[in-house]
C-alpha positions in Angstrom: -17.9 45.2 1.3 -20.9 44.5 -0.6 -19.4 41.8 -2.3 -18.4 37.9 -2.0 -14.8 37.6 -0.9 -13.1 34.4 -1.2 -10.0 34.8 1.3 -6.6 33.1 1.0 -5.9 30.4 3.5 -2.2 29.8 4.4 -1.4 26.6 6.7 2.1 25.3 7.6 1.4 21.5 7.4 3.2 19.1 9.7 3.6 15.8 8.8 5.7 13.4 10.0 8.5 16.0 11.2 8.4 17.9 8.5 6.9 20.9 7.6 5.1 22.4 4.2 3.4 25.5 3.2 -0.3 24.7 1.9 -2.4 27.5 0.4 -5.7 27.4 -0.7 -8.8 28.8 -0.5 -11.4 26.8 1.6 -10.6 24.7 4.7 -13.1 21.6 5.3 -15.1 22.2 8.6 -13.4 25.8 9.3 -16.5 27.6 9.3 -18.4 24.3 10.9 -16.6 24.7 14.3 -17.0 27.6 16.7 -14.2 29.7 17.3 -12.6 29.4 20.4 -12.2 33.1 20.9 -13.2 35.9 17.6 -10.7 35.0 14.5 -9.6 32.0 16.2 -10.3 28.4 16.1 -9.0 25.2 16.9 -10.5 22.4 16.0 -9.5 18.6 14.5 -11.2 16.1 12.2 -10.9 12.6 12.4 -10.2 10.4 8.8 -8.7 7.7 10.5 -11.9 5.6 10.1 -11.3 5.8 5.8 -7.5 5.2 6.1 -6.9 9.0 6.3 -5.1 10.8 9.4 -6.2 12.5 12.5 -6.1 16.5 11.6 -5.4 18.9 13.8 -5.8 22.5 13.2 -5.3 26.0 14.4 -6.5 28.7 12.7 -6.5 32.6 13.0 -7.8 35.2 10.7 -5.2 37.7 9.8 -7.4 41.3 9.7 -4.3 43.2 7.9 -3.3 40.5 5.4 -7.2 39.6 4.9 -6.2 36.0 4.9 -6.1 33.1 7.0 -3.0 31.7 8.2 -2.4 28.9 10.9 -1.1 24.8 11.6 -2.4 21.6 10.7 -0.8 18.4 12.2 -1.6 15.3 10.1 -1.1 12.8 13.1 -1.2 8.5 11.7 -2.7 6.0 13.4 -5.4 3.8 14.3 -9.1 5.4 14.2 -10.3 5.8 18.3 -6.7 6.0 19.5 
């Protein structure tokens, strides 16, 4: 399509045992990290150093939805560990 397309982004969040829906549209650092195979990465960022939590994702594009769709594990603790 000769167009911008701004996809939806779906990610079941786990957080302390418990699980959320998050939708959006923009993921920080998806498109920063290579995929580990086409439509599919997983990846985590680190905001343990700034009091945030370790973030663990995995992502796939869904090609019949057109959206994104995947996990993220917010994970506590101390930044390096």
């Amino acid at each position: 399509q000769d167009k911008v397309i701004q996809y939806p982004i779906s990610l079941t969040a786990i957080e302390q045992g418990k699980r959320t829906v998050e939708s959006g549209h923009w993921e920080d650092y998806l498109f920063s990290e290579k995929p580990v195979s086409p439509g599919h990465w997983k990846f985590q960022i680190d905001y343990r150093g700034r009091g945030g939590t370790l973030n663990k994702y995995d992502v796939r594009y869904d090609r019949r939805a057109e959206r994104f769709v995947g996990t993220v594990e917010y994970v506590e603790g101390k930044f390096g560990t």
